[in-house]
C-alpha positions in Angstrom: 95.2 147.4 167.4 97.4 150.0 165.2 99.8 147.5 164.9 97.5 144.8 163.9 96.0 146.9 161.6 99.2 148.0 160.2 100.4 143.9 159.6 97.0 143.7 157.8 97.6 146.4 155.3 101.3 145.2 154.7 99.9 141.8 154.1 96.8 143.4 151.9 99.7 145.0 149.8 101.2 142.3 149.6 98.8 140.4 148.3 98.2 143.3 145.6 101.6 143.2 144.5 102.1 139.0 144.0 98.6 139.6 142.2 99.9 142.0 140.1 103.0 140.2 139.2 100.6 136.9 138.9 99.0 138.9 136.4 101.6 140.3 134.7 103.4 137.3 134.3 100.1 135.6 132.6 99.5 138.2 130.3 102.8 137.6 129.2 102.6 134.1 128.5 98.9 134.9 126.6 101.2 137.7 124.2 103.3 135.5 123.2 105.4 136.1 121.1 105.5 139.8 121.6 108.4 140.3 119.3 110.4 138.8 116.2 111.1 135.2 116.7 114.1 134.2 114.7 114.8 131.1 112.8 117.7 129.7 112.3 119.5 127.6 109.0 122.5 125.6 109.6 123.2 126.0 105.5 123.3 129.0 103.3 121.0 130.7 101.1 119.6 129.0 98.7 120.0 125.1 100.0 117.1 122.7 100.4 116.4 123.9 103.9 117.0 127.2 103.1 114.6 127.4 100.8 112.0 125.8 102.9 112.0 127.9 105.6 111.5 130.7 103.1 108.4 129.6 101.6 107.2 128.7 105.2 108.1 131.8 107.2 105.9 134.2 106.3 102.7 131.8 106.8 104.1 131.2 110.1 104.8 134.7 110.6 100.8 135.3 109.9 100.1 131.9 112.7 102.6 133.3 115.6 100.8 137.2 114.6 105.0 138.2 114.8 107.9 138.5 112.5 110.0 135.3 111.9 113.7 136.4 111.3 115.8 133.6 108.9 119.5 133.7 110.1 121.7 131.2 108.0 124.6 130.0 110.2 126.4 127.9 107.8 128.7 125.2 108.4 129.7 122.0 110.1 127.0 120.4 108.7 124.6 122.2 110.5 126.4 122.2 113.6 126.8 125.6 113.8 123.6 126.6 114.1 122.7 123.5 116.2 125.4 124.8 118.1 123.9 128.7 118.3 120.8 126.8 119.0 121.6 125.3 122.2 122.9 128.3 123.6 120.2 130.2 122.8 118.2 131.6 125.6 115.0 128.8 126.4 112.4 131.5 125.5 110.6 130.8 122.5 112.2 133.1 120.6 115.0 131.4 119.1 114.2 128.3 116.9 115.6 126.3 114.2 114.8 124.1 110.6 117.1 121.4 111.7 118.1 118.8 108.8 118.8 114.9 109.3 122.4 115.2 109.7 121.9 118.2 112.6 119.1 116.2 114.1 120.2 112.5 114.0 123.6 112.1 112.1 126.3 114.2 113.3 126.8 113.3 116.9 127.9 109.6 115.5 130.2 111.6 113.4 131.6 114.0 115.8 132.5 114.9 119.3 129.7 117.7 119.9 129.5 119.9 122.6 125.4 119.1 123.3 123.3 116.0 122.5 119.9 116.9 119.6 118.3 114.3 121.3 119.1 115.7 124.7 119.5 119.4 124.3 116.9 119.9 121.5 112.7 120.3 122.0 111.6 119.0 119.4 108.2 121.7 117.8 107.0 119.1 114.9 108.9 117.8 112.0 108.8 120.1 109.1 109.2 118.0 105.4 109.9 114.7 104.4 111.6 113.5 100.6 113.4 111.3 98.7 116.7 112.3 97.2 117.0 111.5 93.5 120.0 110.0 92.2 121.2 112.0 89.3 123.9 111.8 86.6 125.2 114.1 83.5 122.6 113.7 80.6 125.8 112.6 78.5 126.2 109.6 80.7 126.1 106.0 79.6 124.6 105.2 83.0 120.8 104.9 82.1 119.4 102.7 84.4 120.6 101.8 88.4 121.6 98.0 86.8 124.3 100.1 84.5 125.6 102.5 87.9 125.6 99.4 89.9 127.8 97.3 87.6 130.1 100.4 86.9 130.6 101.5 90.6 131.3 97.1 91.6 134.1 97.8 89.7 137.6 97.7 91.5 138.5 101.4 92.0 135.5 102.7 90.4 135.8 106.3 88.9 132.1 106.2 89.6 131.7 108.9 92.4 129.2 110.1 94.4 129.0 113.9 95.5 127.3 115.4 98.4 126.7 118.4 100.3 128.8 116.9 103.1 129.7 114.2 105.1 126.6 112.9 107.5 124.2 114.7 104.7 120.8 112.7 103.9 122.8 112.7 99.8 126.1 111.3 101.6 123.7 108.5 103.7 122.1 107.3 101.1 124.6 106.5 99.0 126.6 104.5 102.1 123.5 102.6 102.1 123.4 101.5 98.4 127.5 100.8 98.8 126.5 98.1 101.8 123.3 97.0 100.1 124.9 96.5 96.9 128.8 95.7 97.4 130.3 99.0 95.6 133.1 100.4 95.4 132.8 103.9 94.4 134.2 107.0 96.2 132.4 109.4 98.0 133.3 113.1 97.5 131.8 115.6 100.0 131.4 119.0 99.3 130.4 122.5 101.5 126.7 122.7 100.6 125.0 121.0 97.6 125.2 123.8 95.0 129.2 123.2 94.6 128.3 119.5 94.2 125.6 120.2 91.4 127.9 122.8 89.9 131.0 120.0 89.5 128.4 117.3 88.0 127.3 119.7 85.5 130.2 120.5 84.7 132.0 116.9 84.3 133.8 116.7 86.9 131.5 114.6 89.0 130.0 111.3 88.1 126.5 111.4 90.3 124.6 112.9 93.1 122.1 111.9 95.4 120.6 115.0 95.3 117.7 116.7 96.9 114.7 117.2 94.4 115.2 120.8 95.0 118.5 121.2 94.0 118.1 118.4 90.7 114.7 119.5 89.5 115.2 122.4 87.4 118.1 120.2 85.7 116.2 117.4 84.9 113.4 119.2 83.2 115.9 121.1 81.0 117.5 117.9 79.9 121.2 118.2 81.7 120.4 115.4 84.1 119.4 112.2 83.7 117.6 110.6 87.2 118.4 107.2 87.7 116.1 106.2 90.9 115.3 107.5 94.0 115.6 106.9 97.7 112.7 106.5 99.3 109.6 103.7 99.9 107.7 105.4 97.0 108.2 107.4 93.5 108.1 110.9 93.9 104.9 112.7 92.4 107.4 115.5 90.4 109.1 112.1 89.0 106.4 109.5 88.5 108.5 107.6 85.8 111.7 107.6 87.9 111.7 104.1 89.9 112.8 103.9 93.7 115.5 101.7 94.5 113.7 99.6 96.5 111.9 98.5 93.0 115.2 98.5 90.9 116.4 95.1 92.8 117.1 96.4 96.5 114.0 95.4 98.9 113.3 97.6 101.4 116.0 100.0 100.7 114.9 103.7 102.1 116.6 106.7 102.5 114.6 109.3 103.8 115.2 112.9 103.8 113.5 115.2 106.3 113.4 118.9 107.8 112.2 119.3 111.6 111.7 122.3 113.9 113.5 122.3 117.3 114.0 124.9 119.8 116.2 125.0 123.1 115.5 122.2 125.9 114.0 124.5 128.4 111.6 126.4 126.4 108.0 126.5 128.5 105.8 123.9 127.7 102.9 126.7 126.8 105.5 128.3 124.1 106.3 124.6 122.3 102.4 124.2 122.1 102.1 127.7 120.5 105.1 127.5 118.2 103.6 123.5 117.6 100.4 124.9 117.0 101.6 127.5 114.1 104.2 125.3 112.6 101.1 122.7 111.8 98.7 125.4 110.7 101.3 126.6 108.4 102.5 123.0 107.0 98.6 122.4 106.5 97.6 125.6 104.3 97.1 124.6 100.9 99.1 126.9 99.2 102.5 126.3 101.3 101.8 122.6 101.0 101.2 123.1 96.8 104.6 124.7 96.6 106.6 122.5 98.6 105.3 119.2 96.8 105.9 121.3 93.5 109.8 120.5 95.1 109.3 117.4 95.6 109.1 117.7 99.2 106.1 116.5 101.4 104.9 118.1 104.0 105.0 116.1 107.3 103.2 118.4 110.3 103.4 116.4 113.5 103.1 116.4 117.4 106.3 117.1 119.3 106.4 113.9 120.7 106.1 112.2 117.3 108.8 114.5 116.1 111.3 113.3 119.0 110.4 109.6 118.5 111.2 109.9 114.7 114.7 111.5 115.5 115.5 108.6 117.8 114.7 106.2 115.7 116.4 107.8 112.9 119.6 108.6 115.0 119.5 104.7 115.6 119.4 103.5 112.3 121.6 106.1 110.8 124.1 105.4 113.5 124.5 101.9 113.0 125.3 102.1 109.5 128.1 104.7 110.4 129.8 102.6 112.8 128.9 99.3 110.2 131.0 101.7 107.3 133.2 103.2 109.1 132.0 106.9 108.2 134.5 109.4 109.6 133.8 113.3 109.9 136.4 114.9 107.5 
């Protein structure tokens, strides 16, 4: 009977102790997060995406009730940080503002160590935008007919600049040399602010530049925007045409910004961090300043946000492989 009874306690405390740790483990899950969560940049301060996740972390730092830490890891692209993302331990804690070229671009380019598509979960894309392309105010390119007929030309001192190779800036100009049979050079650059800096100072012939970087320039008369990439004229350029209307049907060249985190991260955490990134990508005032940018804000499901960097891998892909883009 002693012995009986004595099974029957063991078991009893048992019981206590998987409860306890049932519990425990629960009320972990409901406090997440329970400490900073950090966020990483694959360029450095002061870059498109850079800037983003400023004026969005610390509205997400109010949805998530925790710090959100911005680490730039420049370089490669955005590898780097793609790279530290991957690595990064699957517990909610780690995330990152991917760009196109991290997301869908780069593993056509180069021989990665992990797969976006595979090694990523995706939280919700982030911002979507046309790049603008943009020439010297002392140009005699005015119009896309005049940088079309100049850049035709055999050896064409027309360049292009971007912030690198595989870069949204970089893409779409590949994709007006195939739509449009040019012949000018493209000249990549570490980050977009060197770029600008050369055009400004003559030693560049264009850009296609994110709206962020060309803005400022415009409105104080040292730039002159030719057209721009996407399927629609940007709000902060309403008398700038696209492309598409400038004699090149159905030419788009999207820019976008998503949030991933590591593959493994628990379901329950990618609906909390989802959850946040939306609210904060839907409050009025974060939206107001990013469209002040140029840039739209594009909250989203993670599902929809893995479908779109599929498809955009695919179509981005191709045209690397159709051009021959190589990683330099």
């Amino acid at each position: 009977m002693t012995f009986h009874k004595g099974i029957a306690a063991a078991f009893l405390c048992l019981s206590g102790l998987a409860s306890f740790y049932s519990n425990t483990a629960l009320a972990s899950d409901d406090a997440y997060p329970n400490r900073p969560i950090k966020l990483l940049v694959g360029f450095a301060a002061g870059g498109s995406s850079d800037v983003v996740a400023r004026i969005l972390s610390p509205r997400l730092a109010e949805a998530l009730k925790q710090s959100v830490v911005i680490e730039n890891r420049p370089g490669a692209g955005g590898n780097i940080a793609s790279d530290a993302l991957v690595r990064a331990a699957s517990d909610g804690y780690t995330i990152m503002l991917g760009t196109i070229g991290s997301l869908a671009v780069n593993q056509h380019l180069n021989k990665l160590s992990y797969d976006p598509l595979k090694d990523m979960a995706p939280l919700s894309l982030a911002v979507g935008f046309s790049n603008v392309l943009v020439v010297s105010a002392s140009s005699n390119v005015r119009t896309l007919d005049d940088y079309v007929r100049q850049a035709k030309q055999p050896n064409s001192a027309l360049s292009f600049g971007s912030s690198g190779v595989g870069g949204s800036g970089h893409l779409a100009g590949e994709l007006l040399k195939s739509a449009a049979g040019l012949n000018n050079q493209h000249i990549a650059y570490r980050g977009g602010a060197p770029a600008m800096n050369d055009l400004l100072g003559g030693s560049l012939a264009s850009i296609f530049s994110s709206p962020t970087d060309a803005l400022q320039f415009i409105k104080a008369g040292k730039l002159r925007a030719i057209a721009t990439t996407g399927s629609k004229r940007l709000d902060s350029l309403p008398d700038v045409p696209t492309i598409a209307e400038s004699g090149y049907p159905g030419f788009q060249a999207n820019n976008w910004y998503a949030f991933t985190a590591p593959v493994q991260t628990p379901p329950e955490f990618i609906k909390r961090l989802n959850n946040a990134i939306v609210t904060t990508l839907s409050d009025a005032t974060v939206a107001a300043k990013l469209r002040k940018l140029g840039l739209e804000p594009t909250p989203s499901t993670p599902d929809e946000a893995a479908r779109y960097m599929r498809e955009e891998s695919e179509k981005w892909g191709a045209l690397v492989r159709k051009n021959g883009i190589k990683s330099e």
